[in-house]
N, C-alpha and C positions, 0 to 999 in steps of 0.2 A: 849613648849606645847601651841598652842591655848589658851587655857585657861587661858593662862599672858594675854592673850590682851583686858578682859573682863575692866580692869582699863582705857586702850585706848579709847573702846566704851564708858562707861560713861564719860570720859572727854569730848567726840564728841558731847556726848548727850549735856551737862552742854552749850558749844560752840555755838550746833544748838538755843537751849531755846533763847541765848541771845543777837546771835547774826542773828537772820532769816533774810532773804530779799533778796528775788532771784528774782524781780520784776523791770525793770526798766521803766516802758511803761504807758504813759496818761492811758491805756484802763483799769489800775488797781483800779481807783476809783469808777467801779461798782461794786455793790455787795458787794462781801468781799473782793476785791481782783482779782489777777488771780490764776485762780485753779492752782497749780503747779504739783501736781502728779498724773501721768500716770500710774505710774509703777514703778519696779525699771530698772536698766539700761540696761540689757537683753531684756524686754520688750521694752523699748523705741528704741532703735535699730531696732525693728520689727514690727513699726509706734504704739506700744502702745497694740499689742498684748500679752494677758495675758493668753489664753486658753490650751497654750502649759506647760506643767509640766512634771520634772524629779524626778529622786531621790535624786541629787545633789547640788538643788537651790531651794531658799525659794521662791516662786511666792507674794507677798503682796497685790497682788492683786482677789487672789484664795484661801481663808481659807481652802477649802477642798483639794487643795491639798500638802496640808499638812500632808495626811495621804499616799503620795509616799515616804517621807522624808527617807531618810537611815542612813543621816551623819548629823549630828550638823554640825549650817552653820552659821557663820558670815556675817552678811552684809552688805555694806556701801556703799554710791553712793556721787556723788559731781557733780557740774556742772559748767563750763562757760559761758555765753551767749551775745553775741556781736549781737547789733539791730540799723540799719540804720534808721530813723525817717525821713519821707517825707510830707510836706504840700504843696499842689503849689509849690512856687520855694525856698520853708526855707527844707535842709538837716542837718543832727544832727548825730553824730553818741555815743551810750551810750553802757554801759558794766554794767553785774551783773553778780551776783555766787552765794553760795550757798552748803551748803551741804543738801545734797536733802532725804537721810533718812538713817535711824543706826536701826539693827533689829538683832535679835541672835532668830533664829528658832532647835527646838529639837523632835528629833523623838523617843518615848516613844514603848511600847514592845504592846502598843492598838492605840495610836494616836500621832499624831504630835501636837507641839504648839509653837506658836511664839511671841513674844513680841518685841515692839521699840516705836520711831519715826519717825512721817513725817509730809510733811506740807501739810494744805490744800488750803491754798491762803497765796498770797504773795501782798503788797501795797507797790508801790515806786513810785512817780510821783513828778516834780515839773513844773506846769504851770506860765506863766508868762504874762498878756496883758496889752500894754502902749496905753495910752488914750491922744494924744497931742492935743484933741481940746478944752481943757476943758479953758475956760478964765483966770483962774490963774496960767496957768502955767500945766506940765505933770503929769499924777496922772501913777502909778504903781500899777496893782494889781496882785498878788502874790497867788497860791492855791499849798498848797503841803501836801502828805500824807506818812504816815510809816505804818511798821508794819504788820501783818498778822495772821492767825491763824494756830495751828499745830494741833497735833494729836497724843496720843498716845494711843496704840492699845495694845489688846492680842487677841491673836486667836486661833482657833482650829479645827483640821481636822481630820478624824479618816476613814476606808475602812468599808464601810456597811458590801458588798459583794464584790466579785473580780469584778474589771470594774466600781465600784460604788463607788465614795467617797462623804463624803457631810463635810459640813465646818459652822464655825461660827464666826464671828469677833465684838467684841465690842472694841470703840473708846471713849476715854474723848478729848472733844475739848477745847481749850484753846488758849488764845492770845489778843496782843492789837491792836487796830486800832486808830493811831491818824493821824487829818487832823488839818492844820492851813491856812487860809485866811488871807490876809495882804491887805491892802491900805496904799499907800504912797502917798503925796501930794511933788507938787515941792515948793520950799523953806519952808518947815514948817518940822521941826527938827523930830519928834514926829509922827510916825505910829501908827495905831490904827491894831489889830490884834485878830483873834477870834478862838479861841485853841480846839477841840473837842477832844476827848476822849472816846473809847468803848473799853469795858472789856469785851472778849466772853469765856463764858461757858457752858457747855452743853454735851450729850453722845447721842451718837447713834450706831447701830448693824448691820451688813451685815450678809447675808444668803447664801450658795452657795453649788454647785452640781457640779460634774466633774468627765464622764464617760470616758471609755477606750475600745474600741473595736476591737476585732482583723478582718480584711478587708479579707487578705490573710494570707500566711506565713510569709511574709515582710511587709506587710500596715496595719498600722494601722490609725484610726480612732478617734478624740478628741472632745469630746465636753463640753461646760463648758456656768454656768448659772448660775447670781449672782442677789439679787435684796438688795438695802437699801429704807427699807419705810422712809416716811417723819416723818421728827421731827423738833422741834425748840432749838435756841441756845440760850440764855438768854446772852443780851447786857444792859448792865450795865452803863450809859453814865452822863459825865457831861459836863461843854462847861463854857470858862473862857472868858472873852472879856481885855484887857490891852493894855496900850500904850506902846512905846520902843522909846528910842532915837537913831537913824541914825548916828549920830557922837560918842558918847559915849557906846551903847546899855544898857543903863540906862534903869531898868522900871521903868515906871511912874504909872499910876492908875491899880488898877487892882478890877474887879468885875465878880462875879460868877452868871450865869445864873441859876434862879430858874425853873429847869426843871421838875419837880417835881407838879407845876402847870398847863404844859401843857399834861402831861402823857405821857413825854418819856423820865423818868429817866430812866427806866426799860422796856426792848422789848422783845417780844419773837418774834426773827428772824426765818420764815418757810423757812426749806431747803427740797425740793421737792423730791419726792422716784426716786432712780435711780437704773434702771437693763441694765445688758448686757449680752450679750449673741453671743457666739462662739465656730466655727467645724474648725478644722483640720486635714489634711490628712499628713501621712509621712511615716517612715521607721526607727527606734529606733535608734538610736545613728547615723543619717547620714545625713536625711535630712527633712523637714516638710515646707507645706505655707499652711497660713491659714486665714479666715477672723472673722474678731467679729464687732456687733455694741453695741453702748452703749447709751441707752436715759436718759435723766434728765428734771422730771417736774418743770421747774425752771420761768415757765412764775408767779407765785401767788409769786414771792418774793417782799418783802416788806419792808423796813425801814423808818418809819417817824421821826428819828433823821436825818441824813442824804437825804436832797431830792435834789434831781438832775432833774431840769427840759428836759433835753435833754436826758434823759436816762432813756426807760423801760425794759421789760423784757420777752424772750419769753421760750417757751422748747428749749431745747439744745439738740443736737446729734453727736455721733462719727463717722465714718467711719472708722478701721484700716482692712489695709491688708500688711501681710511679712512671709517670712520664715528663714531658716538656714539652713547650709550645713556643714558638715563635712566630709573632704576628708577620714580619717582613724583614730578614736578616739584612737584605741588602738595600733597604731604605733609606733612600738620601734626605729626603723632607720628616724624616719623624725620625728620631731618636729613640721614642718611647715603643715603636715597632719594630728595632731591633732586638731590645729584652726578651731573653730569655728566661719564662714562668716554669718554674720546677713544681713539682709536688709527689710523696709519697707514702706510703707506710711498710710498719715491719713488724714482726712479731717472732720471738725468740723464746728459746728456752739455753739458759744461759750454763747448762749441766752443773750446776751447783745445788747441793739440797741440800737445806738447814732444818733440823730438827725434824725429817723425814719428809719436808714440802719443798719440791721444785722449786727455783727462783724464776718465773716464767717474766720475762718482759716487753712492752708493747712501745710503739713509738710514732708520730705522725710528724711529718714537716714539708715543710714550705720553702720557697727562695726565689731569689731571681738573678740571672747573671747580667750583669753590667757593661756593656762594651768601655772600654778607652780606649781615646783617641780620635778618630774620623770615622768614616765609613769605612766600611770590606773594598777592598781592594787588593789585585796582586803589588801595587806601588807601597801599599800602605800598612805596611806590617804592624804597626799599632792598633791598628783597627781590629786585631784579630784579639788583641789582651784582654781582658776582661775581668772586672771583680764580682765578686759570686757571696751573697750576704746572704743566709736561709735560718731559720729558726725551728724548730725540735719539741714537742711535746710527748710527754710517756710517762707513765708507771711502771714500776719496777716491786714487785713483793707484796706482802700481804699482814696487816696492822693484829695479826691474832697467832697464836700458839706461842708467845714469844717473841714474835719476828716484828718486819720494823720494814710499814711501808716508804718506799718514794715515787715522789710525786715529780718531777721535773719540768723544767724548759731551760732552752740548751741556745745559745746565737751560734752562728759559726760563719767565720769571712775565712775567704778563700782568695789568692790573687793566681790569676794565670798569664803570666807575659811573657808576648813572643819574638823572635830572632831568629834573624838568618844565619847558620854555618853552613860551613861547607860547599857552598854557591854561590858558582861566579857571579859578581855581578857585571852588567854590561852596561848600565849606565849608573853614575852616581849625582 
């Protein structure tokens, strides 16, 4: 039964907590991070399309529709991501992964509800610049960061009226962000190195609507509208300064910065309201394309622990458009006619600007979802699982002023498995 695998997810969860960092890219030391969740893996196949909703998959991105839900639904996603790094004539090629979120959604005899994890930024960066003209010899400076912040949610989606569902998500944020700065001198044993620290805490709520209109006898109609108002995240920070030895890694001095005098042991990080909103056109189990955009008032953000002189901030916005196709969901002679062919693209501007240029990024992918088990059936609840493999292509930034293009492709498996609660059964 399903239900054994509830042990599995918590272990995944314990895993994700402590093991996060799906980030391998310089552009992660703005902000928090980079945002890492789109979606789950159905949607990212669809450039990040969230407006389409079944009875059979939890959307994490649509609390209201949650009140489609039929089947208790397992969820999990993971990802690869392999990134070509471009400056002038220095190439670099870096890898990251990740398990990207763990969710167990249930649909109730009035509403659906859902609970998990996932992340909301991820930090992975190690910079590096040699300074040879210095008179005593080569100095090394060194800037590297970890860490990230996640998120765990419960939500809730319930059917007003037919055609009408409305949704509710509350999130507790949670996570660390550490950076360290190094200088090294040539011949002198002993680095000096400055260790930064932020603990983020914090909760905030998504709101969301998602209609259902019948067109014809065949078309229907989707639309879907989500807004999170602005709240702030409480960053908790301290900052160590200490020497290390080179040859031995001995530390030597160690002294803690009285933060505390300058008013930023303690921040309230503003995270700016974001809504989106998306229609789509299709035909119920066969085929749908649709588009959503998504804005974020993200220009007012702020940290005066962290200042970055080459980095401010502006609004951010999404672009996705995709659909899906299914030959014959309910095909008992062909297997390969029940696969569902995903595809999309997306285009973003990520509200980060480095050295006065927009970090603007584009993305296109592919997938296909997987049935397991037998055919569709009300008998045959496994028929409804399915695994969902899609792959990711995009650029990110720009190889001149400075900056430092990437070039990606990204795999992403997704498992979705279904179960019964809550209903009788009448025969076993």
């Amino acid at each position: 039964m399903l239900r054994k695998l509830l042990p599995v997810f918590a272990l995944l969860a314990t895993v994700f907590v402590h093991a996060q960092n799906s980030s391998a890219s310089p552009y992660s030391l703005g902000g928090l991070g980079d945002i890492t969740f789109r979606g789950n893996a159905i949607d990212r196949m669809m450039g990040g399309l969230s407006v389409y909703s079944d009875s059979i998959h939890a959307n994490l991105n649509n609390p209201a529709s949650l009140g489609e839900l039929k089947l208790t639904t397992y969820s999990v996603g993971v990802h690869y991501k392999n990134t070509q790094l471009s400056a002038l004539e220095t190439n670099e090629k870096v890898s990251s992964g990740s398990l990207d979120y763990i969710a167990v959604s249930v649909p109730t005899k009035y509403f659906g509800f859902s609970f998990g994890l996932m992340p909301y930024s991820s930090v992975g960066y190690r910079l590096q610049s040699i300074d040879d003209a210095i008179e005593d010899g080569t100095v090394v400076n060194r800037y590297e960061g970890s860490g990230g912040v996640n998120k765990t949610f419960l939500s809730l989606g319930f059917k007003l009226f037919k055609g009408l569902n409305l949704g509710a998500k509350v999130n507790y944020n949670f996570g660390n962000i550490n950076t360290q700065a190094s200088r090294q001198e040539q011949n002198i044993d002993f680095g000096t190195f400055l260790l930064s620290e932020s603990t983020i805490t914090g909760f905030d709520y998504q709101l969301s609507a998602y209609a259902k209109f019948a067109l014809t006898d065949k078309l229907m109609l989707d639309t879907f509208g989500s807004f999170q108002p602005e709240h702030t995240l409480l960053s908790k920070n301290n900052q160590t300064y200490f020497t290390r030895s080179v040859s031995t890694q001995n530390i030597g001095s160690i002294q803690d910065v009285d933060l505390s005098s300058q008013g930023i042991d303690q921040l309230n990080l503003t995270i700016g309201n974001k809504s989106s909103y998306g229609v789509s056109v299709g035909q119920d189990k066969k085929w749908l394309f649709g588009a959503q955009f998504t804005s974020i008032n993200s220009g007012n953000y702020r940290n005066d622990f962290i200042q970055l002189n080459n980095i401010s901030y502006e609004n951010s916005s999404r672009l996705s458009i995709g659909g899906m196709y299914i030959p014959n969901y309910a095909s008992i002679t062909s297997y390969w006619k029940r696969i569902a062919y995903r595809a999309g693209f997306r285009q973003e501007t990520s509200g980060v600007v480095v050295n006065a240029i927009p970090l603007d990024e584009i993305g296109m992918s592919f997938g296909v979802s997987l049935p397991l088990g037998g055919f569709y059936s009300a008998a045959n609840v496994a028929g409804y699982s399915n695994l969902n493999l899609g792959i990711e292509l995009g650029e990110r930034g720009v190889n001149t002023d400075g900056l430092v293009r990437e070039r990606f492709w990204t795999i992403r498996i997704g498992l979705s498995l279904n179960d019964l609660w809550f209903i009788k059964r009448q025969y076993n």
